[in-house]
Every structure is written in structure tokens, then in C-alpha cells.
C-alpha positions as CSV (number, residue, x, y, z in Angstrom):
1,X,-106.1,-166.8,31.3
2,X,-107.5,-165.4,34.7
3,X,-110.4,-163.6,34.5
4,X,-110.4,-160.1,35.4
5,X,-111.7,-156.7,34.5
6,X,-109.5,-156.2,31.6
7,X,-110.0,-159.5,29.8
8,X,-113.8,-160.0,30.2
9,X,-115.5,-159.8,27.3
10,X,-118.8,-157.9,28.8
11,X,-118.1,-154.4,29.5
12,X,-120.6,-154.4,32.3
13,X,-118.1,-157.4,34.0
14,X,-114.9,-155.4,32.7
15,X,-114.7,-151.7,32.3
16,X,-118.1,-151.2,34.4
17,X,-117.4,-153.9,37.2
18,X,-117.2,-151.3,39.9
19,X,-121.1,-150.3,38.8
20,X,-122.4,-153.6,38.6
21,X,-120.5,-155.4,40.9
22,X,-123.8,-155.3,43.4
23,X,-125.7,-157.6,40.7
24,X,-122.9,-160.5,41.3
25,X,-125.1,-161.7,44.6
26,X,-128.1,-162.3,42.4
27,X,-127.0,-163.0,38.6
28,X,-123.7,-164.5,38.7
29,X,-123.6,-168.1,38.5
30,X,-122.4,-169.0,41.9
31,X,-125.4,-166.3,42.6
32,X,-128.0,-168.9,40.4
33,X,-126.5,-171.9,42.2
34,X,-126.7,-170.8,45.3
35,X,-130.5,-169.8,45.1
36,X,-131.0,-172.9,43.8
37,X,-129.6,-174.7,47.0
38,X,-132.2,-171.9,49.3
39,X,-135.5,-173.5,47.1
40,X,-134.3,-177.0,47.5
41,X,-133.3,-177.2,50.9
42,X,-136.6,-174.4,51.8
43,X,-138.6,-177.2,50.1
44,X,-137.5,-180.3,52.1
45,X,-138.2,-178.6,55.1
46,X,-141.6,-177.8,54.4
47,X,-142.0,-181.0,53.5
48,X,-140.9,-181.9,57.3
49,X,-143.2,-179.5,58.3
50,X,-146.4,-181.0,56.6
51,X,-145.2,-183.5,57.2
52,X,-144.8,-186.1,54.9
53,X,-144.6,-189.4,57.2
54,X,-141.5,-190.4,56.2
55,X,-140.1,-187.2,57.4
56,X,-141.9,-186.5,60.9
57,X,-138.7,-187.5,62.6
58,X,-136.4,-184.7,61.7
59,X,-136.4,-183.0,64.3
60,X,-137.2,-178.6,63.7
61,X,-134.2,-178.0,65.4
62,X,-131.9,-178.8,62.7
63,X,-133.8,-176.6,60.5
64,X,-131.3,-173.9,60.5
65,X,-128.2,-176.4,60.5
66,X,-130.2,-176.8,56.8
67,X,-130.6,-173.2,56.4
68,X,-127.0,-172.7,56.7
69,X,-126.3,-174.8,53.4
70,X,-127.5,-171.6,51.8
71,X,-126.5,-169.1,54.2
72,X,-123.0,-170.1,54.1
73,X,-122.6,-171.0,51.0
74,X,-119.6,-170.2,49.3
75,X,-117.3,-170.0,46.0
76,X,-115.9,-173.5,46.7
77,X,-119.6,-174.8,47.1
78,X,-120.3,-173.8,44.2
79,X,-117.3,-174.9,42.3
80,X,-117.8,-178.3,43.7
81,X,-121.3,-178.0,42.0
82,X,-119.9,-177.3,39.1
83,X,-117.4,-180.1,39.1
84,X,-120.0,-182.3,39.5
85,X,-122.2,-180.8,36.8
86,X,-119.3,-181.8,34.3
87,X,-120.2,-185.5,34.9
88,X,-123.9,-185.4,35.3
89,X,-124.7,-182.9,32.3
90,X,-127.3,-181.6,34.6
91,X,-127.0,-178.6,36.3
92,X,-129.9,-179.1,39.1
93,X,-129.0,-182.4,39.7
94,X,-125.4,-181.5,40.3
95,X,-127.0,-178.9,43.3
96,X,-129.1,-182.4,44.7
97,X,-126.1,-184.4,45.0
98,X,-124.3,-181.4,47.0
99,X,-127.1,-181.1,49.1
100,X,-127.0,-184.7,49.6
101,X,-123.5,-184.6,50.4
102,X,-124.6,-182.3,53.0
103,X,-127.1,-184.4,54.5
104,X,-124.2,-186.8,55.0
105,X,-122.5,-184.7,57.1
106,X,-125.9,-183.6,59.0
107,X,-126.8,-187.2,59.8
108,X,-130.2,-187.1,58.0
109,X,-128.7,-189.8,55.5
110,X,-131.6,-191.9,55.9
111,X,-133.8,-189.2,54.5
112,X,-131.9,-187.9,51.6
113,X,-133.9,-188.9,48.8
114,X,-136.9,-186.6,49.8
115,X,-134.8,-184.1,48.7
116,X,-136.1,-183.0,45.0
117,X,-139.0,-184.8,46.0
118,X,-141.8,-185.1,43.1
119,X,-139.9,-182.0,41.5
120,X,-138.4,-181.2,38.0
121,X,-135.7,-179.0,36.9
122,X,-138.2,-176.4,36.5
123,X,-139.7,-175.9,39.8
124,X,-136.0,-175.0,41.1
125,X,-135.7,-172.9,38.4
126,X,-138.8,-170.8,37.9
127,X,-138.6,-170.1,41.8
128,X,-134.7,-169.5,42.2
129,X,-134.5,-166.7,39.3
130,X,-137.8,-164.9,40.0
131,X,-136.6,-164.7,44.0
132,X,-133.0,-163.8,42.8
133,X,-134.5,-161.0,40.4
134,X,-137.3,-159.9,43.5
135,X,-134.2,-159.4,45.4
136,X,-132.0,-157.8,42.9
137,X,-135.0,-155.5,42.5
138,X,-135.5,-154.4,45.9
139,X,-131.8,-154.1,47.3
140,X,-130.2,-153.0,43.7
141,X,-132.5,-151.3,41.2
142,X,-135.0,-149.3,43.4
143,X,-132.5,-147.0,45.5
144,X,-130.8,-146.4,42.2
145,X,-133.8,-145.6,40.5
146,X,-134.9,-143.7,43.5
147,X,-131.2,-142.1,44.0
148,X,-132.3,-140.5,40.4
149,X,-135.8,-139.3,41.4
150,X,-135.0,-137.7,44.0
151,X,-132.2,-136.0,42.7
152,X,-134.6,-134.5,40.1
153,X,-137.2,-133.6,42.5
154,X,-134.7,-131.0,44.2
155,X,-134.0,-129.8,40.8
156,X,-137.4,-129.3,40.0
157,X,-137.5,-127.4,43.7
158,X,-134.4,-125.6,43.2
159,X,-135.5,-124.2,39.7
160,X,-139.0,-123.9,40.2
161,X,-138.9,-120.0,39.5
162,X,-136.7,-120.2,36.7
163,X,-138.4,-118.9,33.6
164,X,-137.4,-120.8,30.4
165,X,-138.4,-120.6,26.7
166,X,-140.0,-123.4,25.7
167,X,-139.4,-125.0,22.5
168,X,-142.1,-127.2,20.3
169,X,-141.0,-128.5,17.1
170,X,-137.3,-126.8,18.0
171,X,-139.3,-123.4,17.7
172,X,-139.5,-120.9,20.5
173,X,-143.3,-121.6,21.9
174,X,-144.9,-120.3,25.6
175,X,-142.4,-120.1,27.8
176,X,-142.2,-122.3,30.5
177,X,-140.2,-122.5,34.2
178,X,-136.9,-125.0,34.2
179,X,-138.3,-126.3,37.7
180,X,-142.0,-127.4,35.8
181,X,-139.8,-129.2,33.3
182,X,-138.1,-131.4,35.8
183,X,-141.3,-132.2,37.8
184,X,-142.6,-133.6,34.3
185,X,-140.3,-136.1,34.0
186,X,-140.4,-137.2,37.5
187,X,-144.5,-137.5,37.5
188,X,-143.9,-140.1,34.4
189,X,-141.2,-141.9,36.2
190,X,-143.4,-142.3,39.2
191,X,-146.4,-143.4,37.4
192,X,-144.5,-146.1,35.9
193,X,-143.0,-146.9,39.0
194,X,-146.9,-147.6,40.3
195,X,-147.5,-149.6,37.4
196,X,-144.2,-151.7,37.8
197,X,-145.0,-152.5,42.1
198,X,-148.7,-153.9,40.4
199,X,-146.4,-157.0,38.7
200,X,-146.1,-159.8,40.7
201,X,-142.6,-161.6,40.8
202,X,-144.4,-165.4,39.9
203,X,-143.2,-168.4,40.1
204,X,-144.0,-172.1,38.5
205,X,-144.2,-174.7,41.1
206,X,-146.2,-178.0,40.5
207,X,-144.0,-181.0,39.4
208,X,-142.9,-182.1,35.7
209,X,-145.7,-180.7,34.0
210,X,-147.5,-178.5,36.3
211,X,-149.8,-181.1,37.9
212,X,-148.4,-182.5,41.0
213,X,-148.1,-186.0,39.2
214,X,-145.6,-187.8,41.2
215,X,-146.8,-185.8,44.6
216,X,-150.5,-187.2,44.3
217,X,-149.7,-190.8,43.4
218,X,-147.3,-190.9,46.1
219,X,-149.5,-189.3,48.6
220,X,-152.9,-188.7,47.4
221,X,-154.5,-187.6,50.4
222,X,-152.4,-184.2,50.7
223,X,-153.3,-181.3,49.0
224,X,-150.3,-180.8,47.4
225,X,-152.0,-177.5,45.3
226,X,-152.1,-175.7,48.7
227,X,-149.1,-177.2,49.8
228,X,-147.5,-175.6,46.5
229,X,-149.0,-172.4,46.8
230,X,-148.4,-172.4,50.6
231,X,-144.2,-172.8,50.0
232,X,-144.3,-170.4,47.3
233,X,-146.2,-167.4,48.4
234,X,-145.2,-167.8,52.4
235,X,-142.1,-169.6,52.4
236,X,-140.3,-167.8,49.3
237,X,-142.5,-164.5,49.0
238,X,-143.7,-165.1,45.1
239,X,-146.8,-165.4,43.4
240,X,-147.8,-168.8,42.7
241,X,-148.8,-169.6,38.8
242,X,-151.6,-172.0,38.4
243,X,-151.9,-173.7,36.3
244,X,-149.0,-174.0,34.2
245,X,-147.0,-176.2,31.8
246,X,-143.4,-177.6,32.7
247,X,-142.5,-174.1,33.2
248,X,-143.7,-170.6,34.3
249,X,-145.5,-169.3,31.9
250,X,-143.0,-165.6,32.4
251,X,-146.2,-163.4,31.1
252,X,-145.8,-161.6,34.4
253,X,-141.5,-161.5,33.5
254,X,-142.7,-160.2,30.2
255,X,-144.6,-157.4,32.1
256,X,-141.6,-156.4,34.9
257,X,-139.4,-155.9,31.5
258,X,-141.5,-154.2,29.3
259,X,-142.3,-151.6,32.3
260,X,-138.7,-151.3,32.9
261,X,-138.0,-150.4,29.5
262,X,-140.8,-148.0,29.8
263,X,-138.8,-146.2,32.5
264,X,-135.6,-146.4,30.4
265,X,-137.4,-144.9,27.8
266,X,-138.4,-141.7,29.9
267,X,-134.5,-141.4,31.5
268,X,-133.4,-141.8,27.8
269,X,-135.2,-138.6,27.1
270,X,-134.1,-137.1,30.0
271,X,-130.5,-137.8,29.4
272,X,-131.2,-136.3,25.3
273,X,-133.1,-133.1,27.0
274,X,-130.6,-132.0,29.7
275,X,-127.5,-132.7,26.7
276,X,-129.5,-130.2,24.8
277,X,-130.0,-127.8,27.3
278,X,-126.2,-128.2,27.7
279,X,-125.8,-127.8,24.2
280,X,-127.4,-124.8,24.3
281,X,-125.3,-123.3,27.0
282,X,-128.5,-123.1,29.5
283,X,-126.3,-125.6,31.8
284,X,-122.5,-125.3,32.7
285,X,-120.7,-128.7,33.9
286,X,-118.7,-128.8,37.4
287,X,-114.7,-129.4,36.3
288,X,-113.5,-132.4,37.8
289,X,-109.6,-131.6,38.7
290,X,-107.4,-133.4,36.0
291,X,-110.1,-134.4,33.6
292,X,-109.9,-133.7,30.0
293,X,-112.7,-133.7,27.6
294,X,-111.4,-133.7,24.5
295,X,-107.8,-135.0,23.0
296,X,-107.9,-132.7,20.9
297,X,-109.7,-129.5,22.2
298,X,-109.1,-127.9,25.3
299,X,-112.0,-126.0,26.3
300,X,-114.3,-128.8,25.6
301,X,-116.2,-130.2,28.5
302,X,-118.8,-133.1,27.0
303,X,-121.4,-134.4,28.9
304,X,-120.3,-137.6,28.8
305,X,-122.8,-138.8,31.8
306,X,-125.6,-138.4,29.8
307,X,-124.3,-140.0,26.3
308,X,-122.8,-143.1,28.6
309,X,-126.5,-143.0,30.2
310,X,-128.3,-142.7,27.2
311,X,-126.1,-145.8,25.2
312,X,-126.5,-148.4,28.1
313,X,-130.1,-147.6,28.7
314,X,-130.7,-148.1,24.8
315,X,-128.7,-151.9,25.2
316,X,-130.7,-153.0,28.2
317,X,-134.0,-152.3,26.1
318,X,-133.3,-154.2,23.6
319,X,-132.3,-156.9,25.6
320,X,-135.5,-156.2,27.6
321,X,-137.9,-155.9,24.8
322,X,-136.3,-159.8,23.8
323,X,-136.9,-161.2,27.1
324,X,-140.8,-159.4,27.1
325,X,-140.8,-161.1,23.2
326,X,-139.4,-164.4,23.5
327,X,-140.1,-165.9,27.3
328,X,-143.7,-166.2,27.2
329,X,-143.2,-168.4,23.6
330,X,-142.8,-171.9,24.8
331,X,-143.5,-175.1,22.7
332,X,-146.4,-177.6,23.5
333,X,-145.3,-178.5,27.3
334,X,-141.7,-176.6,27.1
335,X,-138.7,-176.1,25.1
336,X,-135.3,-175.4,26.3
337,X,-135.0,-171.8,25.0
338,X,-136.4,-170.0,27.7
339,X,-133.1,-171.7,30.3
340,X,-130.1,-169.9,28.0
341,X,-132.3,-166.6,28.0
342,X,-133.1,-166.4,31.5
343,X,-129.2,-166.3,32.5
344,X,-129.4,-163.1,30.4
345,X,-131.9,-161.3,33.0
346,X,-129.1,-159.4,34.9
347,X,-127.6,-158.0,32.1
348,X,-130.5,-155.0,31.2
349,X,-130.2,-154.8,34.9
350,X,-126.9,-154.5,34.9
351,X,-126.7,-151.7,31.7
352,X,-129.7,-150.0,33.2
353,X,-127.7,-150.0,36.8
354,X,-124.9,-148.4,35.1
355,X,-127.5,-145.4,32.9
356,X,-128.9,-144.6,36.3
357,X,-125.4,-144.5,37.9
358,X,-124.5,-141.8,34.9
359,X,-127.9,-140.0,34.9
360,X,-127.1,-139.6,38.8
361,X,-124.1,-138.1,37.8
362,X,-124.3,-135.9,35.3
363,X,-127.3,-134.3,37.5
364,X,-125.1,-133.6,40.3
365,X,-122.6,-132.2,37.6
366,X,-124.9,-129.4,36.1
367,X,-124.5,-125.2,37.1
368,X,-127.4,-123.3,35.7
369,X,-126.7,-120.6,33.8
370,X,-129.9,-117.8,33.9
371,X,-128.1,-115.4,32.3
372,X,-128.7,-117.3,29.1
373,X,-132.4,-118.7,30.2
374,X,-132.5,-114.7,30.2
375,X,-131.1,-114.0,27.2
376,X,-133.4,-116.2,25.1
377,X,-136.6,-115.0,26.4
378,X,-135.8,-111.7,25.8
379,X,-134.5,-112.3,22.0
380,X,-137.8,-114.0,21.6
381,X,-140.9,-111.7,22.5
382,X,-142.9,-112.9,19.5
383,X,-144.1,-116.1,22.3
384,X,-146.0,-113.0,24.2
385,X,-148.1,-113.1,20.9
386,X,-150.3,-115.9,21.8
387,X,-151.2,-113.8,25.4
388,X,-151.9,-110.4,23.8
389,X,-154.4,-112.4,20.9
390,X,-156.2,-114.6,23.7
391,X,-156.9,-111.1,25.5
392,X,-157.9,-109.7,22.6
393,X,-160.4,-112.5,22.0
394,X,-161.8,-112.2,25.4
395,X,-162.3,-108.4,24.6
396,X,-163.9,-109.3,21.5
397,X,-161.5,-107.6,19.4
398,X,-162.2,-108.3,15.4
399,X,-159.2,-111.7,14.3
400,X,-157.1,-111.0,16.9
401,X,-155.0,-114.1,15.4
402,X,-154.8,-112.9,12.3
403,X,-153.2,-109.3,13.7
404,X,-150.8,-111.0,15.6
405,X,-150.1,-113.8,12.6
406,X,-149.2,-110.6,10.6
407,X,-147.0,-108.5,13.5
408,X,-145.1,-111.6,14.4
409,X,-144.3,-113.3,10.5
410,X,-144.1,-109.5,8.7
411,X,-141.6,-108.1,11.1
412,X,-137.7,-108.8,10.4
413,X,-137.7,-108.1,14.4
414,X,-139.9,-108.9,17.2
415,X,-139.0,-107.2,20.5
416,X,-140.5,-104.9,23.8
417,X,-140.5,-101.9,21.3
418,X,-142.1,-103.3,18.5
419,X,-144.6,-105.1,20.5
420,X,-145.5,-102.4,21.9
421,X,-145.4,-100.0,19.3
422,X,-148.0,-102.5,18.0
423,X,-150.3,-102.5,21.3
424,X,-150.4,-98.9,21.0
425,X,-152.2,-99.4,17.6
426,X,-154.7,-101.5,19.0
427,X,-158.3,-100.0,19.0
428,X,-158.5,-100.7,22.8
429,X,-159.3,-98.9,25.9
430,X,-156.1,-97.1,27.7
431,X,-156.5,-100.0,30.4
432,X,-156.5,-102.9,28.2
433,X,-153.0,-101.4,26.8
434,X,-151.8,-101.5,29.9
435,X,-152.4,-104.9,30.9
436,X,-150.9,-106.0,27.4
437,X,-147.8,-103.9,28.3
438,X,-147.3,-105.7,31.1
439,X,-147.2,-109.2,29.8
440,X,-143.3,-110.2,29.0
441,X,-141.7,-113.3,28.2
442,X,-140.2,-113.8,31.6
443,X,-143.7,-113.6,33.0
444,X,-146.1,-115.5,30.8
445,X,-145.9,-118.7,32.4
446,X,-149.0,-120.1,33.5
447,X,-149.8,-122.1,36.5
């Protein structure tokens, strides 16, 4: 059976494909081998640039004949990989013998067996995936996320004098504007979003067990620590962990998920807010021509963007929150646990892709309705209580809470008239009644 959108057993490679179809150049397999290939042949040539003495004869001018391994490598590349990988059980040293293959054809035969020089598995490894997930980050994740931001921040500007009853505890409180409520959820996103650029994409780079042992006996006099750090930070553009064991240490992987998730966490209660408001009739939902939301109920239109957001966003957290649990647990030196987890990094990417994608959406989807943002402030004056009692306390008026406890729970109903009627009764100047008069749900809105 062919592998396509309708047999794969992910939804995020099958019914979502078109969303998360970006991801491929950085979490697929072929996406893994071929970063693999950029580290290894990147390596070699700083090694020709140190140089090692063995290598002070290739020439700098075939340096991007190298370079084009990676930047032209393609699906039969890596399927020849993988070929290979079936007889050596090993899936770096399967990349090595392609590369090798490669230096056949470059005429740098002779100098083939620096390549992988001093390394394990590991130092490929922990720099490929943190590069490809740097990457993913930046070209991927980011104008998504910020696609979403910024579609909220001209909500928040649109509706900024929109008055809305607030609700605490599902209870009419103070009311609020719609616009203020928007901003709110963009401030958290951004603060997260200052935390998350604070994590450093790091990578492990320092031999079989972090200590350069096959560099120094071979060479002693280089510094191979500077070297390492050199490659890592300038060359690739990570942060270089040292010390380490076999592997990286992933405390600062564990970090770049878990804020993530944070962020997921806040769109999560954006998506349940905005259904709610829907709920509630304070949005409407543009008609797509020819869509139908409900088999069974015509006039239903369900706001679908947000439930789809809200579902994937809830799996890539839970994948996140494993991959912040279980990569920084390694045995003594290493274990192999951390290698099958680690292919699993673009999938919360990929479900997270897809909740932004809906969020996105279903924002550009929503039609405000004042009329019933109207309706519900004036149907619920008893929130102008906690104005006329603070006045009251300023004019040192005798329990001004408990006068307004007794109007607003005694009364079957609470509106202009009543309240009013109840100002009226107020031992107050003429002026101070007037000022209380004024105050209306609509307008009691703070700063």
C-alpha cells in the first residue's frame, strides 16, 4: 500500500496534511537525514579549516562542491541512506558511508576517513534536531503564532469601545469593554513569547562521552573545547552544552516545550472564551457558501474552528509536557530512550500548527453582534451597585454595602427605575444624586 493522505495513520500526515505539510522540511525523515548530512559534512570542513594536518590540502574551493551534498539533497539520497541503513543497523553510519560515497565522486578519496572524525552518534544527533527544530521555529511556528496575535490585536482595536458585561464565577460582575478583553489575552501571549526567545536552542558536541577523548589523544595540542564550541555556536548557530554526557543533556528542550505549552494553554482559553461568547449569541459566524453545520439541523452554524483548535492544542500538550518530562531523564552516561522520543518533536508542532491555523480562522469568521452586548448590560443594572456604594463610601455614607447588599438581593428586579427609585432615597445632597444617576452599565468601565 502507497502512502497517502487517506491511509496514514496520523491525522496531522492524513486529514491535516495540507496544514502541516510545511513541517516535512524539518521533521520528516528524509528532513532528519538530511540535516544529519549538513553537520557532518559542516564538520569536516571545519576540520579543513583548523586545520587538522592531514587535511590542509583540501583546497577551500571545493567547499561548496561539499556544501552541495546537503543543499541538493534529495529523496533518492536519502532512500539510498536508508537502503544502506538496512545492512548496517545504524542509522548515522549509513549517512557516513553516503557521504563517503560522495567524496568518491569529489576526488577527496584519500581523505575520507576524517569524516565522523573523533565523533559519536550523538554529536550528529544532538546538533541535527535542535538546528532542524531552530529552523522549524523560525520559518514555521512564529508567523503562525504571530498570524494569531496580530489578528487579535485588531480585534482588540476594532472593539476597543465596545461595552461588555463581564462575567466572574458565570455571574454578571463590572462590566468590561470587548476590545480590553482581547488585549488581555494578547499581553499573556506576548509575555510568554519573551520568555520562550530567552531558551537557547543547545546542542551536545564533544565526542562519545562529552570529553573530546579520541580528539585529544589524536591531536593533543588543539583545543578541541574551543574548536567544539567554535563549530557549534558560529558554524551551526546553537548553544554549545558543556559539559555533558554522551548526549545533550535537553534541560533547555525541556524548557522550549514547557513554554510552548504555556502558550497553548492561553490559545486553549481563548478558543473556550470566544465559543462562549458564541454561545451566548454576542458573536455571529460568516456563512461559508455550501457549508453545513449540522446533519441534522439546519440553522446550526458550530464554531467548529475553535473546538478543532482547542482538541489539537490539548494533544500537542500532552505530548509536550512528555518530551519536558522524560528528555532530561537519562541513565548514568546515556540510554537509548531519548533517540525514539526525539523523532516525536514535530508532532506537538505539527497539532499546535494546525490549533493556530483554526484559531486564525475562526477569528476571521466572527460578526459582532452589539445589539446583544446591549441587551445584557441593560437586563443587568445590579453591576452599577458596586459604583453607587464606592461613592457612597467616599461620601461617608453610614454601610453603604450593606444598602446596596439589600436593594440588589431583596428586589425580584433590578433596573434604571428601581435603581433609581432607590438613589432617590439616599440621604444625600441633590448633587451626589445626580452623579449616581448618571452612572449606567454601558458606562461603568474603568480605565
Amino acid at each position: 500500500m502507497q502512502l497517502t493522505e487517506l491511509n496514514a495513520i496520523s491525522p496531522i500526515d492524513g486529514r491535516y496534511r495540507s496544514k502541516t505539510v510545511s513541517l516535512a522540511p524539518y521533521f520528516s525523515e528524509e528532513a532528519l537525514i538530511k540535516y544529519r548530512v549538513l553537520v557532518e559534512v559542516e564538520y569536516f570542513i571545519a576540520l579543513c579549516e583548523l586545520p587538522l594536518p592531514q587535511l590542509s590540502g583540501v583546497k577551500a574551493d571545493l567547499f561548496e562542491d561539499l556544501r552541495a551534498i546537503y543543499k541538493n539533497f534529495s529523496t533518492e539520497d536519502a532512500l539510498w541512506i536508508k537502503k544502506t541503513e538496512k545492512t548496517t543497523n545504524h542509522d548515522v553510519k549509513a549517512v557516513e558511508y553516503f557521504i563517503k560515497k560522495k567524496f568518491d565522486d569529489l576526488g577527496l578519496s584519500a581523505h575520507k576517513e576524517f569524516i565522523h572524525f573523533g565523533l559519536t552518534s550523538q554529536d550528529i544527533n544532538n546538533t541535527a534536531i535542535p538546528l532542524s527544530t531552530k529552523e522549524a521555529f523560525e520559518n514555521v511556528y512564529l508567523p503562525s503564532l504571530v498570524a494569531v496575535i496580530q489578528k487579535l490585536k485588531e480585534l482588540s482595536v476594532e472593539w476597543a469601545d465596545v461595552p461588555m458585561l463581564a462575567r466572574t464565577h458565570g455571574q454578571p460582575a463590572s462590566p468590561t469593554r470587548l476590545g480590553k478583553e482581547i488585549g488581555v489575552f494578547v499581553e499573556r501571549i506576548e509575555e510568554q513569547m519573551r520568555l520562550l526567545f530567552n531558551v537557547p536552542f543547545a546542542a551536545k558536541f564533544g565526542g562519545a562521552t562529552g570529553n573530546y577523548n579520541a580528539h585529544k589523544v589524536a591531536y593533543p595540542a588543539i583545543e578541541w573545547k574551543v574548536f567544539g564550541t567554535k563549530f557549534v555556536e558560529n558554524t551551526l548557530g546553537l548553544r554549545h552544552s558543556f559539559p555533558t554526557t554522551q548526549i545533550e543533556h535537553y534541560d533547555h528542550f525541556a524548557a522550549f516545550f514547557d513554554a510552548l505549552k504555556r502558550i497553548n494553554t492561553i490559545l486553549i482559553d481563548l478558543d473556550r472564551d470566544i465559543w462562549t461568547y458564541v454561545s451566548m449569541d454576542y458573536f455571529k459566524q460568516k456563512i461559508k457558501a455550501g457549508e453545513i453545520g449540522s446533519s441534522a439541523m439546519p440553522h446550526k452554524v458550530n464554531p467548529i474552528d475553535f473546538e478543532n483548535s482547542e482538541g489539537n492544542l490539548g494533544i500537542a500538550n500532552a505530548i509536550f509536557e512528555h518530551l519536558a518530562a522524560k528528555l532530561p531523564i537519562s541513565r548514568l552516561q546515556r540510554d537509548l530512550t531519548d533517540s525514539t522520543v526525539l523523532r516525536n518533536v514535530g508532532v506537538p508542532i505539527g497539532h499546535t500548527i494546525i490549533g493556530l491555523e483554526a484559531t486564525l480562522k475562526g477569528l476571521n469568521k466572527l460578526l459582532l453582534n452589539e445589539a446583544k452586548f446591549a441587551e445584557d448590560l441593560e437586563k443587568n443594572w445590579a453591576v452599577v451597585a458596586e459604583a453607587i456604594q464606592t461613592i457612597l463610601r467616599r461620601e461617608a455614607y453610614p454601610n453603604p454595602y450593606e444598602a446596596l447588599k439589600d436593594l440588589t438581593r431583596t428586589n425580584t428586579v433590578i433596573n434604571k427605575e428601581s435603581i433609581h427609585a432607590f438613589i432617590e432615597t439616599l440621604n444625600v445632597s441633590e448633587t451626589i444624586k445626580i452623579e449616581l444617576k448618571q452612572i449606567t452599565p454601558s458606562n461603568y468601565l474603568g480605565i
